[in-house]
N, C-alpha and C positions, 0 to 999 in steps of 0.2 A: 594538058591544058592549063592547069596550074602552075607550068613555070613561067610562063609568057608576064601575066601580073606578077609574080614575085620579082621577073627581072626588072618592069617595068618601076615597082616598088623600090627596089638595089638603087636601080639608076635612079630616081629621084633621092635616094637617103645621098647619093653620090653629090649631087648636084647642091644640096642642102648644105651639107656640111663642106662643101668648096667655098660656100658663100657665105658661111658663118668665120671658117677661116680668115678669108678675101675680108670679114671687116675687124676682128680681130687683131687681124694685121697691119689695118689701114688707120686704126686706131695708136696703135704703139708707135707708129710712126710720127702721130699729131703728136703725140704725149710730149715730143721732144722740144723742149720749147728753141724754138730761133730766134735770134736778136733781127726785130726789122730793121730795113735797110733806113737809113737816116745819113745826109750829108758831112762830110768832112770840113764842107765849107760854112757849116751854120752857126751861126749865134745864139749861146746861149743866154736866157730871160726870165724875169719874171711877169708872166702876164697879167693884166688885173680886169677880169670881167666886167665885174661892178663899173668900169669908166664908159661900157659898151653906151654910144654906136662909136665911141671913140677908140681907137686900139691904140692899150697904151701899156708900152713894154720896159721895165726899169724906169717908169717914169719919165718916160720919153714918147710923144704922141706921134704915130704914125695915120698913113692913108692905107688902106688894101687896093694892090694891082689889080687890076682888070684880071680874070679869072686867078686870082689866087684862093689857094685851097690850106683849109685848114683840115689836121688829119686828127684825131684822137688816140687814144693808148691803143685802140685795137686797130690801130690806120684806117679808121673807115672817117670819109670824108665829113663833116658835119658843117649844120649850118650856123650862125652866130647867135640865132635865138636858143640857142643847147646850150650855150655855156654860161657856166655859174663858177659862184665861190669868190673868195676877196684874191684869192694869186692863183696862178695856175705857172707850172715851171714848162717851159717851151723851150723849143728849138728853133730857129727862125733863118729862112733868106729874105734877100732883099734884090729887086730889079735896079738895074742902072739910075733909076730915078729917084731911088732910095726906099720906095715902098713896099709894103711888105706884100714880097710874093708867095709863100710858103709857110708854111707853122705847122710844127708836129711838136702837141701836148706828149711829155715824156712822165711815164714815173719814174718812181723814185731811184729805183734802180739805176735806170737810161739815164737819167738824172748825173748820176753818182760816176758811171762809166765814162760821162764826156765831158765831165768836169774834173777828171782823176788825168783826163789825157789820152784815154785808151780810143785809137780810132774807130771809128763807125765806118758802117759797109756806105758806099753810094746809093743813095735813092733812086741818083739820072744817070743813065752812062754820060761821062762826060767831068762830073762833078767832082773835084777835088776834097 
């Protein structure tokens, strides 16, 4: 009668340590870091918060497109009362009417990489 719970014990240490593995695993894999995807077609900027509600990039004022999205270092989208600081280096497109459709805040790094020349993955399929 005793082996019935010992096996039942087995198979949960089985199940335990699959899942201790399973994040372990799942982990090593985050660890790796990826370059996000950002346009081949964008312009690079300096943005200046401080000019907010005005967006105003190298000292050039623009409008924001109708759902245009600004993205942060972790590409999560944010809204314009977040942002601070006297510059912020960007990335930027523009719609056919000149305004700005897209902004992805880069560090320094990102920065560094597409201002050296080295292409960027596509954000849209489509984008050059």
């Amino acid at each position: 009668m005793q082996t019935k719970p010992n096996r039942v014990a087995g198979h949960i240490a089985g199940v335990i340590f699959g899942i201790v593995l399973s994040l372990l695993f799942s982990q090593s894999l985050q660890a790796a870091p990826q370059p996000r995807p950002l346009p081949t077609n964008g312009l690079l900027g300096t943005f200046q918060p401080s000019a907010l509600p005005k967006f105003v990039i190298d000292n050039q004022p623009y409008v924001l497109s109708a759902g245009a999205q600004i993205r942060n270092q972790k590409n999560l989208i944010v809204q314009t009362a977040t942002l601070s600081g006297p510059e912020v280096k960007v990335l930027y497109t523009k719609n056919r009417q000149g305004q700005l459709y897209r902004i992805w805040i880069l560090t320094d790094a990102e920065y560094e990489r597409i201002k050296s020349g080295t292409p960027a993955t596509p954000a849209v399929p489509g984008t050059k």
